[in-house]
C-alpha positions in Angstrom: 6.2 8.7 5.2 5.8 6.1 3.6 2.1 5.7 3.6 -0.1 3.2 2.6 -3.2 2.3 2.2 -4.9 -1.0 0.9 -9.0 -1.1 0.1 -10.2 -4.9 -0.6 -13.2 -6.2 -1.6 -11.9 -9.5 -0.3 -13.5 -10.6 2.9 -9.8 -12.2 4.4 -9.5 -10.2 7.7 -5.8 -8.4 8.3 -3.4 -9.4 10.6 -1.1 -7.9 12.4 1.7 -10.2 10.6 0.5 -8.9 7.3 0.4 -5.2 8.6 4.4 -6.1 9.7 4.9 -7.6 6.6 3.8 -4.8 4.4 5.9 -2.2 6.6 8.8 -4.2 6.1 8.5 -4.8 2.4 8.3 -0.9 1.6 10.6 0.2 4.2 13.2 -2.6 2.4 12.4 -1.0 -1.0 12.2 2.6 -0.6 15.1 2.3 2.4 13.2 3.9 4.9 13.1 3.5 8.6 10.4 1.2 9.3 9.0 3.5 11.7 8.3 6.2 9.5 6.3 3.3 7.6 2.2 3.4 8.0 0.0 0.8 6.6 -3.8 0.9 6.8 -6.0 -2.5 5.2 -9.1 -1.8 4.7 -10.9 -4.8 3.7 -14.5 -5.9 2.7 -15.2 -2.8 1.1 -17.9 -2.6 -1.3 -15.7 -2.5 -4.4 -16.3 -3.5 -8.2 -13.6 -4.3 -11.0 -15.2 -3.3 -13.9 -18.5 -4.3 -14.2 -18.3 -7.5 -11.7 -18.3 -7.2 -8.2 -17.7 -10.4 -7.0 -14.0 -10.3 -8.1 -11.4 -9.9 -5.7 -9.9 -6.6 -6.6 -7.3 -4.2 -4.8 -6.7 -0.9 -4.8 -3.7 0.4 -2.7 -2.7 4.4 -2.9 1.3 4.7 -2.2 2.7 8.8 -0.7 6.3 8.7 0.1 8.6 12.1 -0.3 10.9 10.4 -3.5 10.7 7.0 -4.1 14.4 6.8 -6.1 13.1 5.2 -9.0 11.9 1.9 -6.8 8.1 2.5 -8.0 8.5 -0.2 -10.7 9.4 -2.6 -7.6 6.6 -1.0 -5.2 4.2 -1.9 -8.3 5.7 -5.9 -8.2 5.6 -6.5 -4.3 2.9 -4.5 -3.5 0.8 -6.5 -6.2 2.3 -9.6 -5.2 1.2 -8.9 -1.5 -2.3 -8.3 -2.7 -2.5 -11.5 -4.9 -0.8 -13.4 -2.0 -3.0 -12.0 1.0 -6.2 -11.3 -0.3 -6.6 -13.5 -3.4 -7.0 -10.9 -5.8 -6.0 -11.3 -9.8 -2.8 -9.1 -10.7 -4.8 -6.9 -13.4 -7.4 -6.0 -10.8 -5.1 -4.6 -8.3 -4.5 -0.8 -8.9 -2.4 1.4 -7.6 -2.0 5.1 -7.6 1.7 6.9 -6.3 2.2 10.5 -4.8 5.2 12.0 -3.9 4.9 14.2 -1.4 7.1 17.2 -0.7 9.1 16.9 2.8 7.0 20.5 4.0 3.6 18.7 3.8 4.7 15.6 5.9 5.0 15.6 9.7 5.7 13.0 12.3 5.5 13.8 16.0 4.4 17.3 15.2 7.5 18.3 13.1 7.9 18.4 9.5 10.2 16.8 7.8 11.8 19.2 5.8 
């Protein structure tokens, strides 16, 4: 916790300095540990905005257990990141958030509740 995941359409490979720079950003926001932090890119996925599938588009899915009110800034960065990285327009990046209850997470085999 936090997890995240990023599906593209855009065909700009990920690096490992944006995977750092994406753990870095949410563990900064939601004040985290970064090593509880996991971020997958999946990119050149067969993806449409609307009707037109040659825009660049984004759609990254946020679980975290809270997110002390910080979503708003999530929504910004993570948005920002998208637009920066990948070239995708702001209103075709969506984004979805779950909070997750501490007894449905686990890291090195333990829950975190």
């Amino acid at each position: 916790m936090p997890y995240i995941t990023i599906d593209t359409n855009s065909d700009k490979a990920a690096t490992k300095e944006m995977l750092t720079e994406a753990v870095n950003l949410v563990a900064g926001i939601l004040n985290k540990p970064k090593e509880f932090v996991i971020v997958k890119i999946n990119n050149n996925k067969m993806m449409s905005a609307g009707e037109d599938p040659v825009k660049i588009c984004a759609l990254i899915e946020v679980k975290s257990i809270g997110y002390g009110g910080k979503i708003p800034d999530l929504a910004r960065e993570l948005t920002n990141f998208a637009i920066r990285h990948f070239g995708a327009e702001g209103k075709l990046v969506g984004m979805h958030f779950a909070d997750m209850p501490a007894t449905n997470v686990a890291h090195d085999g333990r829950t975190m509740a």
